[in-house]
N, C-alpha and C positions, 0 to 999 in steps of 0.2 A: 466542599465539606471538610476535605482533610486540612483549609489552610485554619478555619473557624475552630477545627480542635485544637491542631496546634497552635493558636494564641489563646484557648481558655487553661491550655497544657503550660502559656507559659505566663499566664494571670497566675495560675494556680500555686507554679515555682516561687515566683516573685514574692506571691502571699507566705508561704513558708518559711521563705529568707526571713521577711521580715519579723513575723511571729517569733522564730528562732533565735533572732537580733534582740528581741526584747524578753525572750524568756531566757534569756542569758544573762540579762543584768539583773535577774535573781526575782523579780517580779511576779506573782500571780494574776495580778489583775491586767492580763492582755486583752486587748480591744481586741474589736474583729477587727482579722486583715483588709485592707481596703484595695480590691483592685484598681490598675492603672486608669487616669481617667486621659478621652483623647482628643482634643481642640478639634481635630476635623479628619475627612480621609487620607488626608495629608502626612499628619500626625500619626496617623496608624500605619499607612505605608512607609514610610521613614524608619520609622522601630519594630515592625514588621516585616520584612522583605514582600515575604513568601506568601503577603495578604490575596485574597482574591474578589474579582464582585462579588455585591453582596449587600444582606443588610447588616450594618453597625450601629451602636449605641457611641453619642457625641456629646459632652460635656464640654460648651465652651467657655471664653472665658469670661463670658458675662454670668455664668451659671445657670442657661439653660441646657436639659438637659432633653435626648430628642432621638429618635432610630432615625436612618434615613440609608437610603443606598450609597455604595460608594463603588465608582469606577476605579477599577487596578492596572487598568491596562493599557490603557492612552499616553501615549508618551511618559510612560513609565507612571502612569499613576495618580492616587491622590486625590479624584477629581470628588466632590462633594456634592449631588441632588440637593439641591434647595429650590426648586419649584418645578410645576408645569402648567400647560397653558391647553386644558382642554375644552374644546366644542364639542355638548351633546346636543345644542337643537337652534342650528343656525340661521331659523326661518322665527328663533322664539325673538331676535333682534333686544336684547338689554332685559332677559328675563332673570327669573331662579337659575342659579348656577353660571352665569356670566362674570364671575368674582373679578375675574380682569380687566370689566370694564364697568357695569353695573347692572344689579340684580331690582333696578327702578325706572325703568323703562328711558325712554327718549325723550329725558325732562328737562324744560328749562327751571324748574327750580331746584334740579340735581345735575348742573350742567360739566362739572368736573370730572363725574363719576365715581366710583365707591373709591376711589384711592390705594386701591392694594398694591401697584407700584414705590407707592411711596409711604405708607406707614405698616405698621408693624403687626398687624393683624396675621391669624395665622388659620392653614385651612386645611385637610384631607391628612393622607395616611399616604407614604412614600410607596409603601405595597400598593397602591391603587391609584400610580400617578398618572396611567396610561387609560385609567378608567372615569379622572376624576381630576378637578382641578387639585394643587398642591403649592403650600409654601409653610417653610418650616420657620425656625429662628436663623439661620444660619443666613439665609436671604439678608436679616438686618441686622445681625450680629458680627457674620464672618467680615477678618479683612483678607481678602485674596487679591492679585494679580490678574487672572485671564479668567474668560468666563467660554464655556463648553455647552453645547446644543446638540440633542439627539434629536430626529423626526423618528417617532414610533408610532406602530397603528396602534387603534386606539383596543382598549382592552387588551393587551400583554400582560402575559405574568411576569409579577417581577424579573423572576431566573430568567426570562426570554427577551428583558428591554434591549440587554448588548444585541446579540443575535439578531432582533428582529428587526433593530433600529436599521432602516434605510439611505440613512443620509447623517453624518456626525462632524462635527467641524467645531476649530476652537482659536480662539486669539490666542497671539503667542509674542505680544509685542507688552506685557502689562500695561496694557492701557485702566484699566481699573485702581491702577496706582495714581493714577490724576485724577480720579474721581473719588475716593475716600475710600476703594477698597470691595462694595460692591454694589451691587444696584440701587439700596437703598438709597442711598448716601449720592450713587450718580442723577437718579433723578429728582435729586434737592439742586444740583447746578443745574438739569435741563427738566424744571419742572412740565406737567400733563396739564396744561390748563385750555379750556376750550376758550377761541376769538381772542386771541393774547396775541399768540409769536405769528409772524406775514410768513406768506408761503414762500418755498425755495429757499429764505434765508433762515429760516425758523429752526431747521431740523439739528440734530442733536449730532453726536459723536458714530462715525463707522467706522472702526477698524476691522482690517483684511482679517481673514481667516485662514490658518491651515487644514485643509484635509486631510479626515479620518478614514471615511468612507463616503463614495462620490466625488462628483466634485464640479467643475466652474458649468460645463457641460449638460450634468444633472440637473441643475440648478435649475439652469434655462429650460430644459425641457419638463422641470414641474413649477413655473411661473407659466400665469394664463399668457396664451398670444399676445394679448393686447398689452400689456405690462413688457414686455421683454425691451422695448425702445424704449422705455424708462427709467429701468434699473442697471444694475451690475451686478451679477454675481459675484463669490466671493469676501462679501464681509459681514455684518452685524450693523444697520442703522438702529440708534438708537432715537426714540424721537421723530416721529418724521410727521410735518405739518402738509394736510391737504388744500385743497382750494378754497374748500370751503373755511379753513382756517382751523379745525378740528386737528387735536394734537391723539397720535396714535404712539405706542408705546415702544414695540419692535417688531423689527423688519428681519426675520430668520435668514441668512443666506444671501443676502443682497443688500443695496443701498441703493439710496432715490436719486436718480441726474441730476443735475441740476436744472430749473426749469423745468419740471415736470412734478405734477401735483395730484395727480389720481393712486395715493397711495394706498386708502383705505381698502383696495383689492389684494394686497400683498403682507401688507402689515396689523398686526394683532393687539391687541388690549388698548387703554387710553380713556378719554373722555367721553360721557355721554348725551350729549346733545348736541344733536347734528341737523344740521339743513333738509337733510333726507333722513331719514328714518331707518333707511336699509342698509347706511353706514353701523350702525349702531352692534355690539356685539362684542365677545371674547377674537371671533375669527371675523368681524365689522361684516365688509362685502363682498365674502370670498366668493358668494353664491350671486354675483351679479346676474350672469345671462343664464341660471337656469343652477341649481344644485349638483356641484360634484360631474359640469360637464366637462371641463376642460375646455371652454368653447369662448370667444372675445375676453371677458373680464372675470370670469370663473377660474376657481381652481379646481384641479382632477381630482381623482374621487381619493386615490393615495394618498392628497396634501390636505383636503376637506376629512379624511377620517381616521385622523393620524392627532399625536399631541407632540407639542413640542417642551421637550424637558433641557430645564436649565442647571447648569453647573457650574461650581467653582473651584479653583486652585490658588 
Protein backbone atom coordinates (compact mmCIF):
# COMPACT_ATOMS: atom_id res chain seq x y z
CA UNK A 1 0.00 0.00 0.00
CA UNK A 2 2.82 2.47 1.04
CA UNK A 3 4.73 1.61 -2.24
CA UNK A 4 1.10 2.48 -4.62
CA UNK A 5 1.21 5.93 -2.62
CA UNK A 6 4.49 6.64 -3.17
CA UNK A 7 4.41 6.34 -6.97
CA UNK A 8 0.84 8.26 -7.12
CA UNK A 9 3.13 10.94 -4.62
CA UNK A 10 5.52 10.75 -7.34
CA UNK A 11 2.91 10.98 -10.65
CA UNK A 12 1.74 13.72 -8.70
CA UNK A 13 5.32 15.57 -8.37
CA UNK A 14 6.05 14.97 -11.94
CA UNK A 15 2.62 16.55 -12.89
CA UNK A 16 3.57 19.81 -11.10
CA UNK A 17 6.95 19.95 -12.76
CA UNK A 18 5.53 19.95 -15.69
CA UNK A 19 2.52 22.25 -15.22
CA UNK A 20 5.13 24.59 -13.73
CA UNK A 21 7.36 24.17 -16.95
CA UNK A 22 4.66 25.55 -18.89
CA UNK A 23 3.18 28.09 -16.90
CA UNK A 24 6.41 29.63 -16.93
CA UNK A 25 6.57 30.25 -20.38
CA UNK A 26 3.84 32.72 -19.65
CA UNK A 27 0.89 30.66 -21.07
CA UNK A 28 -2.69 30.20 -19.74
CA UNK A 29 -3.95 27.58 -21.61
CA UNK A 30 -2.10 24.62 -19.69
CA UNK A 31 -3.29 21.18 -20.63
CA UNK A 32 -3.86 18.70 -17.96
CA UNK A 33 -0.82 17.14 -16.57
CA UNK A 34 -0.42 13.79 -18.03
CA UNK A 35 0.85 11.13 -15.82
CA UNK A 36 3.73 8.76 -16.63
CA UNK A 37 2.66 6.02 -18.96
CA UNK A 38 4.42 2.47 -18.28
CA UNK A 39 5.17 -0.31 -21.19
CA UNK A 40 5.13 -3.15 -18.59
CA UNK A 41 6.03 -4.23 -14.84
CA UNK A 42 9.25 -3.95 -16.05
CA UNK A 43 9.17 -0.41 -16.72
CA UNK A 44 7.65 0.43 -13.45
CA UNK A 45 10.20 -1.39 -11.45
CA UNK A 46 13.05 0.20 -13.33
CA UNK A 47 11.78 3.93 -12.30
CA UNK A 48 10.30 2.66 -9.31
CA UNK A 49 12.47 0.87 -7.11
CA UNK A 50 10.44 0.69 -4.17
CA UNK A 51 7.45 -0.80 -6.40
CA UNK A 52 5.62 -3.84 -4.83
CA UNK A 53 2.91 -6.72 -6.10
CA UNK A 54 0.13 -5.55 -7.14
CA UNK A 55 -2.26 -4.31 -9.46
CA UNK A 56 -0.82 -1.72 -12.20
CA UNK A 57 -2.23 0.11 -15.10
CA UNK A 58 0.16 -0.73 -18.57
CA UNK A 59 0.15 1.26 -21.60
CA UNK A 60 2.10 -0.48 -24.23
CA UNK A 61 3.43 0.34 -26.92
CA UNK A 62 1.09 -0.63 -29.41
CA UNK A 63 -1.44 1.46 -27.35
CA UNK A 64 -3.21 -0.67 -25.53
CA UNK A 65 -4.16 0.12 -22.42
CA UNK A 66 -4.98 -2.68 -19.54
CA UNK A 67 -4.67 -3.28 -15.32
CA UNK A 68 -2.94 -6.51 -14.68
CA UNK A 69 -0.69 -7.74 -11.69
CA UNK A 70 2.78 -7.23 -11.55
CA UNK A 71 5.45 -9.37 -9.64
CA UNK A 72 8.18 -7.23 -7.77
CA UNK A 73 9.93 -9.62 -6.21
CA UNK A 74 11.39 -12.41 -8.34
CA UNK A 75 14.67 -11.96 -9.05
CA UNK A 76 14.35 -8.52 -8.62
CA UNK A 77 11.25 -8.03 -10.37
CA UNK A 78 9.35 -6.78 -13.28
CA UNK A 79 7.57 -9.79 -14.09
CA UNK A 80 4.16 -9.00 -16.10
CA UNK A 81 0.66 -11.52 -15.67
CA UNK A 82 -0.49 -11.89 -19.02
CA UNK A 83 -2.49 -15.00 -18.77
CA UNK A 84 -3.88 -18.08 -16.83
CA UNK A 85 -4.85 -21.31 -17.66
CA UNK A 86 -7.87 -22.37 -15.54
CA UNK A 87 -10.03 -25.58 -15.04
CA UNK A 88 -13.52 -25.24 -13.54
CA UNK A 89 -15.28 -28.49 -14.90
CA UNK A 90 -12.81 -31.06 -16.19
CA UNK A 91 -15.39 -33.91 -16.67
CA UNK A 92 -17.18 -30.91 -19.15
CA UNK A 93 -14.01 -32.21 -21.86
CA UNK A 94 -14.03 -28.93 -24.68
CA UNK A 95 -17.20 -27.02 -23.03
CA UNK A 96 -17.95 -23.19 -21.93
CA UNK A 97 -14.96 -21.81 -20.37
CA UNK A 98 -12.28 -24.14 -21.88
CA UNK A 99 -10.77 -20.80 -23.84
CA UNK A 100 -7.42 -22.80 -24.10
CA UNK A 101 -8.53 -25.29 -26.01
CA UNK A 102 -12.23 -25.02 -27.02
CA UNK A 103 -15.42 -23.93 -25.77
CA UNK A 104 -17.10 -26.61 -29.05
CA UNK A 105 -16.76 -29.62 -28.00
CA UNK A 106 -14.62 -32.72 -29.62
CA UNK A 107 -15.25 -31.59 -33.31
CA UNK A 108 -13.84 -32.65 -36.25
CA UNK A 109 -15.09 -29.71 -37.94
CA UNK A 110 -13.46 -27.57 -35.23
CA UNK A 111 -10.33 -29.63 -35.08
CA UNK A 112 -7.71 -26.97 -34.28
CA UNK A 113 -9.39 -25.57 -31.54
CA UNK A 114 -10.48 -21.91 -30.60
CA UNK A 115 -6.82 -20.68 -31.10
CA UNK A 116 -6.35 -18.50 -28.08
CA UNK A 117 -2.59 -19.61 -28.15
CA UNK A 118 -2.16 -17.94 -31.14
CA UNK A 119 -4.41 -14.96 -31.87
CA UNK A 120 -5.09 -12.01 -30.25
CA UNK A 121 -8.41 -12.43 -28.67
CA UNK A 122 -8.60 -11.39 -25.03
CA UNK A 123 -10.52 -12.74 -21.83
CA UNK A 124 -11.20 -12.32 -17.80
CA UNK A 125 -9.90 -9.77 -15.36
CA UNK A 126 -6.29 -10.09 -13.75
CA UNK A 127 -8.09 -9.92 -10.23
CA UNK A 128 -9.80 -13.03 -11.03
CA UNK A 129 -7.03 -15.13 -12.62
CA UNK A 130 -7.05 -17.76 -10.03
CA UNK A 131 -10.79 -17.85 -10.45
CA UNK A 132 -11.08 -17.76 -14.15
CA UNK A 133 -9.43 -18.12 -17.40
CA UNK A 134 -7.20 -14.85 -18.25
CA UNK A 135 -5.30 -13.17 -21.30
CA UNK A 136 -4.54 -9.69 -21.64
CA UNK A 137 -2.84 -7.70 -24.63
CA UNK A 138 0.45 -8.00 -23.15
CA UNK A 139 0.24 -11.90 -24.20
CA UNK A 140 0.61 -10.52 -28.00
CA UNK A 141 1.78 -7.23 -27.61
CA UNK A 142 4.82 -7.57 -25.12
CA UNK A 143 8.32 -8.24 -26.40
CA UNK A 144 10.08 -9.88 -23.31
CA UNK A 145 12.97 -12.32 -22.82
CA UNK A 146 11.88 -15.10 -20.12
CA UNK A 147 8.51 -16.33 -19.34
CA UNK A 148 7.50 -17.02 -15.38
CA UNK A 149 4.76 -19.56 -14.00
CA UNK A 150 3.04 -19.65 -10.80
CA UNK A 151 0.76 -22.86 -9.70
CA UNK A 152 -1.97 -21.27 -7.47
CA UNK A 153 -5.06 -22.86 -6.06
CA UNK A 154 -7.78 -22.05 -7.60
CA UNK A 155 -9.86 -19.06 -6.34
CA UNK A 156 -7.09 -16.69 -4.50
CA UNK A 157 -7.30 -13.25 -3.90
CA UNK A 158 -5.29 -11.34 -5.93
CA UNK A 159 -3.14 -9.93 -2.62
CA UNK A 160 -2.67 -13.80 -1.87
CA UNK A 161 -1.43 -15.16 -5.52
CA UNK A 162 2.48 -14.60 -4.37
CA UNK A 163 1.86 -16.26 -0.78
CA UNK A 164 -0.32 -18.87 -1.96
CA UNK A 165 1.31 -19.92 -5.06
CA UNK A 166 2.88 -23.41 -4.31
CA UNK A 167 5.25 -23.96 -6.92
CA UNK A 168 6.92 -20.73 -9.18
CA UNK A 169 9.78 -21.16 -11.73
CA UNK A 170 11.02 -19.07 -14.56
CA UNK A 171 13.49 -19.34 -17.60
CA UNK A 172 16.32 -17.39 -17.44
CA UNK A 173 18.21 -18.27 -20.62
CA UNK A 174 15.92 -15.67 -22.91
CA UNK A 175 14.90 -18.07 -24.82
CA UNK A 176 11.77 -16.06 -25.95
CA UNK A 177 14.19 -13.82 -27.84
CA UNK A 178 14.26 -16.65 -30.78
CA UNK A 179 10.87 -16.73 -30.83
CA UNK A 180 9.70 -13.11 -31.43
CA UNK A 181 9.44 -12.04 -27.89
CA UNK A 182 6.55 -14.00 -26.52
CA UNK A 183 4.13 -16.60 -26.87
CA UNK A 184 2.13 -15.18 -29.50
CA UNK A 185 4.66 -14.91 -31.86
CA UNK A 186 6.32 -18.45 -30.51
CA UNK A 187 3.47 -20.38 -31.54
CA UNK A 188 3.43 -19.04 -35.21
CA UNK A 189 7.02 -20.97 -35.46
CA UNK A 190 5.60 -24.07 -33.47
CA UNK A 191 2.06 -23.84 -34.57
CA UNK A 192 -1.32 -26.04 -32.62
CA UNK A 193 -2.46 -27.92 -35.41
CA UNK A 194 -4.18 -31.35 -34.84
CA UNK A 195 -2.74 -34.62 -37.29
CA UNK A 196 0.19 -32.26 -38.63
CA UNK A 197 3.60 -32.67 -36.66
CA UNK A 198 4.59 -37.04 -36.00
CA UNK A 199 5.12 -37.70 -32.50
CA UNK A 200 8.46 -37.57 -30.59
CA UNK A 201 9.83 -35.35 -33.30
CA UNK A 202 6.82 -32.87 -33.44
CA UNK A 203 7.25 -31.20 -29.97
CA UNK A 204 8.08 -27.61 -29.69
CA UNK A 205 10.86 -25.74 -27.72
CA UNK A 206 11.97 -26.67 -23.57
CA UNK A 207 13.89 -24.62 -21.92
CA UNK A 208 15.33 -25.31 -18.21
CA UNK A 209 13.88 -23.45 -15.53
CA UNK A 210 15.05 -21.76 -12.37
CA UNK A 211 13.48 -22.15 -9.14
CA UNK A 212 11.48 -19.79 -7.15
CA UNK A 213 9.60 -21.89 -4.92
CA UNK A 214 9.93 -25.80 -5.03
CA UNK A 215 11.62 -27.49 -7.23
CA UNK A 216 12.93 -30.71 -9.43
CA UNK A 217 11.67 -33.05 -6.48
CA UNK A 218 8.27 -31.20 -6.15
CA UNK A 219 7.74 -31.51 -9.47
CA UNK A 220 7.87 -35.29 -9.51
CA UNK A 221 5.89 -35.71 -6.71
CA UNK A 222 2.94 -33.55 -8.31
CA UNK A 223 3.32 -35.49 -11.72
CA UNK A 224 0.84 -38.53 -11.79
CA UNK A 225 3.00 -41.93 -11.24
CA UNK A 226 2.55 -42.97 -14.40
CA UNK A 227 3.99 -39.98 -16.25
CA UNK A 228 7.14 -39.71 -14.12
CA UNK A 229 9.32 -42.21 -16.70
CA UNK A 230 8.26 -39.96 -19.31
CA UNK A 231 9.02 -36.65 -18.30
CA UNK A 232 11.72 -34.32 -16.81
CA UNK A 233 11.37 -31.88 -14.43
CA UNK A 234 12.69 -28.86 -14.49
CA UNK A 235 11.77 -27.02 -17.73
CA UNK A 236 8.71 -25.43 -19.83
CA UNK A 237 7.86 -27.90 -23.02
CA UNK A 238 6.26 -25.90 -25.23
CA UNK A 239 4.19 -27.86 -27.88
CA UNK A 240 4.24 -31.28 -27.13
CA UNK A 241 2.61 -33.95 -29.83
CA UNK A 242 0.79 -37.18 -28.35
CA UNK A 243 0.26 -40.50 -30.17
CA UNK A 244 -2.45 -39.78 -31.27
CA UNK A 245 -0.79 -36.98 -33.12
CA UNK A 246 -2.95 -34.15 -31.12
CA UNK A 247 -0.71 -31.00 -30.60
CA UNK A 248 -1.10 -29.66 -26.75
CA UNK A 249 0.03 -26.34 -25.88
CA UNK A 250 2.28 -26.47 -22.55
CA UNK A 251 3.85 -28.70 -20.29
CA UNK A 252 4.19 -26.53 -16.83
CA UNK A 253 7.33 -27.85 -15.01
CA UNK A 254 8.67 -30.57 -17.13
CA UNK A 255 9.34 -31.77 -20.81
CA UNK A 256 8.40 -34.83 -22.71
CA UNK A 257 11.37 -37.81 -23.28
CA UNK A 258 11.93 -38.48 -26.02
CA UNK A 259 10.00 -41.45 -27.35
CA UNK A 260 7.32 -41.09 -25.20
CA UNK A 261 3.87 -39.88 -26.25
CA UNK A 262 1.12 -40.02 -23.52
CA UNK A 263 1.44 -36.37 -22.92
CA UNK A 264 -2.14 -35.33 -22.79
CA UNK A 265 -2.02 -36.31 -18.82
CA UNK A 266 0.52 -33.50 -18.03
CA UNK A 267 0.13 -30.92 -20.62
CA UNK A 268 -2.56 -28.18 -20.94
CA UNK A 269 -4.43 -26.25 -23.73
CA UNK A 270 -4.03 -27.04 -27.65
CA UNK A 271 -6.24 -28.63 -30.27
CA UNK A 272 -9.62 -30.08 -30.13
CA UNK A 273 -10.22 -33.03 -31.90
CA UNK A 274 -8.91 -36.02 -30.45
CA UNK A 275 -9.19 -39.76 -31.15
CA UNK A 276 -10.56 -39.98 -27.50
CA UNK A 277 -12.68 -37.65 -26.40
CA UNK A 278 -11.30 -37.59 -22.82
CA UNK A 279 -8.18 -35.85 -24.22
CA UNK A 280 -10.21 -32.94 -24.93
CA UNK A 281 -10.09 -29.86 -22.52
CA UNK A 282 -8.15 -26.70 -20.93
CA UNK A 283 -6.43 -29.44 -18.33
CA UNK A 284 -7.03 -32.45 -21.60
CA UNK A 285 -6.61 -35.68 -19.26
CA UNK A 286 -5.61 -34.78 -16.13
CA UNK A 287 -8.43 -36.85 -14.63
CA UNK A 288 -7.61 -40.09 -16.54
CA UNK A 289 -7.89 -42.79 -13.75
CA UNK A 290 -10.56 -41.13 -11.69
CA UNK A 291 -10.73 -37.05 -10.73
CA UNK A 292 -8.05 -35.20 -8.50
CA UNK A 293 -6.65 -39.01 -7.46
CA UNK A 294 -3.26 -38.80 -7.85
CA UNK A 295 -3.56 -42.42 -8.83
CA UNK A 296 -1.75 -44.02 -12.57
CA UNK A 297 -2.43 -41.12 -15.00
CA UNK A 298 -4.28 -38.68 -12.83
CA UNK A 299 -3.31 -35.62 -11.35
CA UNK A 300 -3.73 -34.78 -7.24
CA UNK A 301 -6.25 -32.95 -6.16
CA UNK A 302 -3.45 -29.71 -5.45
CA UNK A 303 -2.43 -29.85 -9.44
CA UNK A 304 -6.25 -30.52 -10.73
CA UNK A 305 -7.39 -27.49 -8.54
CA UNK A 306 -4.89 -24.98 -8.92
CA UNK A 307 -4.37 -22.46 -12.30
CA UNK A 308 -1.51 -21.95 -13.83
CA UNK A 309 -0.46 -18.16 -14.24
CA UNK A 310 1.84 -17.03 -16.79
CA UNK A 311 4.42 -14.15 -16.97
CA UNK A 312 6.64 -12.22 -18.70
CA UNK A 313 9.88 -10.15 -18.34
Amino acid sequence: MFCHILVSLMILGQCYAEAGALFGQGGDNVPPPKAPEYTSCLDIKKRVKSAVNGMYTITDEKGSIYRTYCDMAVAGGGWTLVASVHEDFLAGKCTTGDRWSSEHGNNAAHPHGDGAWENTKTFGRAESAASDDYKNQGYFNMEADDVMIWHVPNDALMQDFSKKAFMKYHTANEFLHHYGGNLYKLYRHVPLRDKTYPVFTGNGPAPPVVWVKGDNYMMVENTPPEMRAGTAPGFMQFRAINYERSAFALCPGLKIISNYGHVEHVCIGGTSYHRVSGYCGDFAAKDWNGYATGKGASSNQRMTESVVMIFYR
